[in-house]
N, C-alpha and C positions, 0 to 999 in steps of 0.2 A: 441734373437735380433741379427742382424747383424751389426755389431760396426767398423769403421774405427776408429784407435786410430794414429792423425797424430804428430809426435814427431819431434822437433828440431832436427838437423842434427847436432850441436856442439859436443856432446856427444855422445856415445854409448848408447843402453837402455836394463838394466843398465848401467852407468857409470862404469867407471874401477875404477877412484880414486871421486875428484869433479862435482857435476854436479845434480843440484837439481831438475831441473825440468824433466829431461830428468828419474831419479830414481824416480819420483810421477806416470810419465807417464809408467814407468815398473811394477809398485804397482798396479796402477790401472787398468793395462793391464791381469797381472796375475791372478788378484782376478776376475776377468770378466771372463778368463779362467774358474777358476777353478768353477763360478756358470753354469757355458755352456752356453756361450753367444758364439755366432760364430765370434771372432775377427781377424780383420786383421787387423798388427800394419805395417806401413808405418814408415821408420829408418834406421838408416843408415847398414850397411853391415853386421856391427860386433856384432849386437845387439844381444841378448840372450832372448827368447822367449817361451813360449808354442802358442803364436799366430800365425796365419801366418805372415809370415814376407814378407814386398816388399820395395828393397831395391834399391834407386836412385843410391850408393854411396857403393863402398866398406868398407872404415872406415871412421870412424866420425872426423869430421874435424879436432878437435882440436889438435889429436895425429896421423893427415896424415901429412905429410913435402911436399906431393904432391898436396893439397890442398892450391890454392889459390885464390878461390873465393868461399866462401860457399852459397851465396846469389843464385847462379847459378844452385847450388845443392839444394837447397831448392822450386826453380822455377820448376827444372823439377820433383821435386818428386808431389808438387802440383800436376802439371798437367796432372799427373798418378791418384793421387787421386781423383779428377773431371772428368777422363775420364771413371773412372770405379765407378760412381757415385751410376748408380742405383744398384750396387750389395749391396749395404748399405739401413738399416735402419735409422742411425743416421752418420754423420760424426761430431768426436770431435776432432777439431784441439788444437793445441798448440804452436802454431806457430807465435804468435800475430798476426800483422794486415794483414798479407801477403797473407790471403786466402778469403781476405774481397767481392775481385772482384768476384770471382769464384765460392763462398757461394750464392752470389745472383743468378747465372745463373742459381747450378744445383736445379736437381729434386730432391735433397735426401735434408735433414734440416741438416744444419750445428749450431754445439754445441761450441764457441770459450770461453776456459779457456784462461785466460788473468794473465800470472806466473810477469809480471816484473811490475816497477814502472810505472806509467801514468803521472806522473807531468808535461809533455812535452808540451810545447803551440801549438803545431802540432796534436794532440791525439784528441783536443776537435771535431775541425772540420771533422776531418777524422769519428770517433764514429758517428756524426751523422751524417755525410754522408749515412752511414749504417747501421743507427739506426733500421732496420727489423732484423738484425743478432741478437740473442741471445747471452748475455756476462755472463758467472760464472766467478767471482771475487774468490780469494783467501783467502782473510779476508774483513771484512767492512769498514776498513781505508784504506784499498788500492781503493775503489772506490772513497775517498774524492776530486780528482783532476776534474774528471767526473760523479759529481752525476744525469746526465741526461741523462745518458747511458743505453742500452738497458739492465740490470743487470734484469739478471729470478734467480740468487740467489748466495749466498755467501757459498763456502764449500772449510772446512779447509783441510789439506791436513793430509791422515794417512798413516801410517804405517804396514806393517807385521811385523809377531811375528820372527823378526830377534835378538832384542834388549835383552838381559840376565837382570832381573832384578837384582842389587846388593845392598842388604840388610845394608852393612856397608859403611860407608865415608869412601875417603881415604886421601891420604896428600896433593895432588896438586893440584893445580885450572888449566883447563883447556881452551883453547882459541882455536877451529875447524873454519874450513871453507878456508876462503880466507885472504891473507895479501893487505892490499890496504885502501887508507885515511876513506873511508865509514863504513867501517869494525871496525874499532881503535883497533889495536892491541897495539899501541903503551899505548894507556888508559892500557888495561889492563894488560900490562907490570909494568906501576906505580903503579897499587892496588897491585898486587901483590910485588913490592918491598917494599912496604908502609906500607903492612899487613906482610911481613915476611914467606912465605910461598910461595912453587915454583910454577913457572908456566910451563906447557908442551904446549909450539904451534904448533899445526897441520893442517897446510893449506900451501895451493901453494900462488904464485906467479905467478899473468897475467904478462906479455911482459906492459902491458900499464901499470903497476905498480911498474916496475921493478926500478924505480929511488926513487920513495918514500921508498921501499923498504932498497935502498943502504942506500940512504942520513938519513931516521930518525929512521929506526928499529936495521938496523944492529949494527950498534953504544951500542944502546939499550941491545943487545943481550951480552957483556961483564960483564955479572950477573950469577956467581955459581948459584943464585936463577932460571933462564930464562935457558930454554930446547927449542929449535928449533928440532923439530921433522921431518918435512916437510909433503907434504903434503900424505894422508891414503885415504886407499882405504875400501869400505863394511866391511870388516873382520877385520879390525884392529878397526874399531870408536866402538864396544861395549865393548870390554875390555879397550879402555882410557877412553871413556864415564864413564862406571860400575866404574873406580879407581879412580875417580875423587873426589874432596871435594864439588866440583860446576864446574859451566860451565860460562865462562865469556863472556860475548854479550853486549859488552859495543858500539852499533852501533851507527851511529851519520847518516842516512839516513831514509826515511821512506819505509823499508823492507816492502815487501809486504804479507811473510808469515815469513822465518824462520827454515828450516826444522829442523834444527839443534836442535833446542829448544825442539820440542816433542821425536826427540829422545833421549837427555839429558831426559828426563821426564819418557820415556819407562824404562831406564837404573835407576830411581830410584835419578837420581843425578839432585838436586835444579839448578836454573839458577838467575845469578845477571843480570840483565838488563837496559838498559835505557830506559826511555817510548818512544818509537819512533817507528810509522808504527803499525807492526801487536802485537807489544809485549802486549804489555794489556789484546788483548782477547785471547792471548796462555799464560800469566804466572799470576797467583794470587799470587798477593803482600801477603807474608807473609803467605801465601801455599803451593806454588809449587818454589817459592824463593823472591826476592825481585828485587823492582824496583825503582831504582835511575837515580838523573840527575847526579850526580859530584862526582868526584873520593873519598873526605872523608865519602862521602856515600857508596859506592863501599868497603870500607876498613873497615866499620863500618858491612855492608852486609857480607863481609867474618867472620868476630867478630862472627857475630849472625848465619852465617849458620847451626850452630845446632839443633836451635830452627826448622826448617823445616823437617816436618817426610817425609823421603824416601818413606814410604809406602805410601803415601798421594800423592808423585808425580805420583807413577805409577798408583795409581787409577784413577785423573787423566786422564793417557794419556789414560788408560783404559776404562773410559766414553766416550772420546770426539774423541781420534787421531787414531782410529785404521784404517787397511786398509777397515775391512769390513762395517764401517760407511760411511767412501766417497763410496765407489763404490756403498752402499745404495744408498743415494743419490745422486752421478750419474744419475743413474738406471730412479730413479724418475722423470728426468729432463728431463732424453731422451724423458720419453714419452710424458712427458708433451708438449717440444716442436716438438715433432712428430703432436701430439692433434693441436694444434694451429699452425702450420704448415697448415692443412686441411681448414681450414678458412680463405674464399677471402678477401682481407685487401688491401685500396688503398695505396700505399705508393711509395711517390716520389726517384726516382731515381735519381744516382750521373748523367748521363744525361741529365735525366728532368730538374734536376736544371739549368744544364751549358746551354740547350738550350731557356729555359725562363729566362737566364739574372739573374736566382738569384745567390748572391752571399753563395759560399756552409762556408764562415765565417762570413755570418752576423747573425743580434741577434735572428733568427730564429733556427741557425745553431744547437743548443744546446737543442732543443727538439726532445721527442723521445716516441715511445710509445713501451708500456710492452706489454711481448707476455705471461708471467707467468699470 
């Protein structure tokens, strides 16, 4: 099959250090490779490939200083993507809503994985606007904001066999990802002083977090127990992962996947979580670790992390999160919406609407019909 794989320009793909979506879309770029699918990944300059690579943008925003407007950089790689439309079988953006106009025009079916939160009251109207577009969701609570959205299906995100599994616990609870109020670092700063055992945190610092940062963590940080790591790149997260006791995801948002978590899971090491977003359908309470609201639960959770078998986590992630299960289904999805794609279907356009006076946010707005 001939695959457009269209990837956010924030990141490299892979990513150097942070950058989740943009390392799902290298996983599943690869693994397409390596079944002989004829892919061309659409990304920024620096990215790393066995696909062909078309590249708007020398590096990736986040770490150009000469970048400042990525939205503009993301406009014109679109419009490279859509202009070489019909060399594709499928195009699978990842881009959110940004390719929503241009999906409708060409002649190839466009596949939109949809990686961030939807709670937005802007999302509703817009989704059915362009309700003919096909949505794969990342987990099943990430569609609750829009359950009337074009969704042909929910697939979780996997992993290559990068992750070393490690068979023994080690001494320190673990905190990856990002520093920032949604994240709570600062929660699992208190389990861990609370339970007596240290923590390693390895994540950056955005610019837009930089005050939360100074004002409530850094403070925080004056604990012999509290290790400020900064933020790791690929090569470093399976040996902190592997040495870990657990992995703490004490999130107070509703995350829409997680990645962090199945690779905690790959690595063997349990995850304490709060039920919020995708946590539930990636962690069984009292299998793969536990899941609590409040921090003397958190602290009770570190108590009892023994009781959870290592080996139970990586089988696990070994059922459900590998890389070659999503790009399974992928696979499946493409053709499906290839299949119905071929089938003439009336369906009103953003247009249609605005020239018959409907309104594209009234109570109509929020239906939609399935292409699966």
């Amino acid at each position: 099959m001939r695959i457009a794989q269209v990837a956010p320009l924030y990141e490299r793909v892979p990513p150097q250090m942070y950058g989740g979506t943009e390392r799902v879309v290298s996983y599943l770029t690869e693994e397409l490779v390596r079944l002989g699918h004829d892919v061309t990944l659409f990304a920024s300059g620096d990215s790393v490939t066995g696909a062909r690579l078309r590249a708007p943008c020398a590096r990736a925003a986040r770490l150009d200083p000469s970048c400042q407007d990525a939205l503009a950089r993301h406009i014109l790689m679109l419009g490279a993507v859509y202009e070489h439309a019909d060399e594709f079988d499928i195009i699978h953006c990842h881009t959110d809503y940004l390719c929503l106009p241009l999906a409708r025009l060409a002649p190839t079916p466009t596949l939109l994985t949809l990686h961030g939160r939807l709670d937005m009251p802007e999302l509703g109207p817009l989704y059915a606007a362009y309700a003919d577009i096909p949505l794969v969701s990342i987990s099943d609570t990430q569609r609750i904001p829009l359950p009337h959205a074009n969704w042909v299906a929910t697939i979780h995100h996997g992993l290559p066999d990068l992750y070393q599994y490690s068979p023994d616990a080690g001494r320190y609870l673990l905190f990856l990802g990002r520093i920032s109020p949604e994240k709570c670092p600062d929660t699992a700063i208190r389990v861990a002083r609370s339970a007596g055992v240290p923590l390693r945190i390895a994540a950056k610092v955005d610019p837009v977090d930089r005050e939360y940062f100074e004002t409530l963590i850094r403070p925080m940080l004056d604990d012999p127990l509290i290790e400020l790591v900064g933020e790791v790149g690929e090569e470093g997260k399976s040996g902190l992962l592997g040495g870990a006791l657990a992995l703490l995801f004490p999130i107070d948002w509703p995350e829409p996947f997680g990645l962090v978590m199945i690779e905690s899971l790959a690595c063997g090491t349990p995850v304490i979580a709060r039920p919020r977003g995708s946590v539930s359908e990636v962690i069984q309470h009292g299998e793969t670790g536990w899941v609590c609201e409040t921090d003397n639960e958190m602290v009770e959770a570190v108590q009892r992390i023994a009781e959870i078998d290592r080996a139970a986590c990586r089988a696990a992630f070994d059922r459900q999160f590998t890389v070659e299960t999503m790009a399974k289904r992928y696979l499946d999805i493409y053709e499906a919406v290839r299949v119905a794609r071929r089938v003439p279907r009336a369906q009103p356009t953003v247009s249609d609407k605005l020239l018959s006076g409907d309104e594209l946010y009234g109570s109509d707005a929020m239906t939609s019909t399935d292409t699966a």
